[in-house]
N, C-alpha and C positions, 0 to 999 in steps of 0.2 A: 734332903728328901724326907718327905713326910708320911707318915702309915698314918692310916685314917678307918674306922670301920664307916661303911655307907650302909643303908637300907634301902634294896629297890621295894617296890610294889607295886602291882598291878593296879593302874585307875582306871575304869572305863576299857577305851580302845587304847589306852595308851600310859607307860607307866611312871610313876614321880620319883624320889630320891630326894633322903635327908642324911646327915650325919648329925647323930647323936651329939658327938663332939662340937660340931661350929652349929650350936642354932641359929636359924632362919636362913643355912645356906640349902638350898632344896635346887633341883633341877628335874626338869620333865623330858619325852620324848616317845618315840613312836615304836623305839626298839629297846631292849634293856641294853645291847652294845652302845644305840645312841647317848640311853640315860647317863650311863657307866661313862662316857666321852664329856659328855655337857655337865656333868658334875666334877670330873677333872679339872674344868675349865674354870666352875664357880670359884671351885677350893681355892685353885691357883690365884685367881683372882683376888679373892678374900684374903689369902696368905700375905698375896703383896700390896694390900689396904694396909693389914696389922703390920705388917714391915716398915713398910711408909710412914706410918702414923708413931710408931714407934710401940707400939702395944705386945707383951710377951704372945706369942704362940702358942698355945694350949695344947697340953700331952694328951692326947688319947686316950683314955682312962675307960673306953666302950666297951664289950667283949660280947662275942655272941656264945651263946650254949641254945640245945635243942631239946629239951622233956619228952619225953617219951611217957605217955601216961596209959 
């Protein structure tokens, strides 16, 4: 099992998702529950390209904090 931080965003009508950690895995959708689901999917996905392929799996190194200014 892997902990990943994700970023949703609102685009338009509808919102996208990247993780800092695996770039270029992004996923969109109509709900942030769908984003949150279809980016589950990419990761998973991606995970077992780098598995397959034989390529280490990158630790999480992301962190969110919030500024208050």
């Amino acid at each position: 099992m892997y902990k990943l931080l994700i970023v949703i965003e609102k685009a338009g009508n509808n919102y996208s998702c990247y993780s800092p950690d695996l770039p270029g895995v992004i996923s969109t959708g109509k709900t942030k529950e769908e984003t949150k689901k279809n980016m589950a999917e990419a990761i998973k996905m991606h995970i077992d390209g780098l598995i397959e392929d034989g390529i280490n799996i990158p630790e999480s190194v992301s962190f969110v904090e919030y500024l208050t200014i």
